[in-house]
N, C-alpha and C positions, 0 to 999 in steps of 0.2 A: 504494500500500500504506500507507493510514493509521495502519490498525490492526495489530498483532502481538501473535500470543499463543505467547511463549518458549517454553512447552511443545511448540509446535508446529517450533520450531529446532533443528537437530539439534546435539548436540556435538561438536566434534572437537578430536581430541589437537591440540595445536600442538606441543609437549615434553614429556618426560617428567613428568607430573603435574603438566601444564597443559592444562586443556580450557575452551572457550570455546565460548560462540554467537554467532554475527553477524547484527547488522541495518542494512542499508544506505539510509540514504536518496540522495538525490542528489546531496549534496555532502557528506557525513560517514558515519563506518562506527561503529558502536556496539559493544563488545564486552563482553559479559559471561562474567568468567572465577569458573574454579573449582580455586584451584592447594591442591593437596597439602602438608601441612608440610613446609618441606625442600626444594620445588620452586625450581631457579632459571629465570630468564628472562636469560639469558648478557649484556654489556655490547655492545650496539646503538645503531645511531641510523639516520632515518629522515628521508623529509621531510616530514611531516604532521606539525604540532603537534597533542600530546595533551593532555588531561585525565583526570588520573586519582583517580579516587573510590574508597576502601574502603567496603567494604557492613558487612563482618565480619571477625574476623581482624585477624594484626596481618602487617606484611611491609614490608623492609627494602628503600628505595627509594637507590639512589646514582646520583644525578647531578651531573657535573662534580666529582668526587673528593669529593661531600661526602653523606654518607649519614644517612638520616633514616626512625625507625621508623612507619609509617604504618598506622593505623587509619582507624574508623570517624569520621566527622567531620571529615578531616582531607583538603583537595584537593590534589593536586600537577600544577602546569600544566608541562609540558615544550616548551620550544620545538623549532621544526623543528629539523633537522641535530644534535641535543643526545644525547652519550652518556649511556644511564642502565642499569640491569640492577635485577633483581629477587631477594631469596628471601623465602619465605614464612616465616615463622616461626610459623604454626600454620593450619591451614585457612584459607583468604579467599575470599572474594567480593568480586570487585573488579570495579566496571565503567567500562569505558576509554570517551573520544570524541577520534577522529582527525579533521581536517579537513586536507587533502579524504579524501574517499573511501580508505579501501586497498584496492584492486586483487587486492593478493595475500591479502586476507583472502574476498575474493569465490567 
């Protein structure tokens, strides 16, 4: 699957007023989300290191007790096993990349 066309991915709720798409290659899971002002993403950790990119929007990133507002422009790499949580603080688009693969995004 070289090609994908997003349009064609369906959405799904993850939380409340967080919907994403997934695209999986073989060793990494790509997610593009679409969270609601207001929307949190609760305080987790995982073992794939993430990258995370804002498209639009602005949204309140805290990891390791230190919280940082995050827009467009602006990457935050998360290492594996690392607590961080989410709120939106106005509409975003934000697109993640997990490596390896996430399984439970599949």
């Amino acid at each position: 699957m070289p090609f994908v066309d997003l349009e064609g991915v369906p959405w799904r709720t993850v939380l409340p007023g967080c919907r994403a798409r997934f695209v999986h290659s073989s060793q990494m899971t790509f997610s593009f989300w679409d969270l609601d002002p207001g929307a949190v993403i609760p305080a987790h950790a995982h073992p794939h290191e993430q990258v995370s990119m804002p498209i639009s929007g602005e949204f309140e990133l805290t990891m390791e007790g230190e919280t940082r507002v995050m827009a467009a422009g602006r990457v935050a790499v998360i290492p594996p096993n690392t607590e961080h949580a989410v709120k939106a603080l106005t509409r975003c688009y934000v697109i993640d990349a997990f490596y390896p693969v996430r399984e439970d995004y599949r």
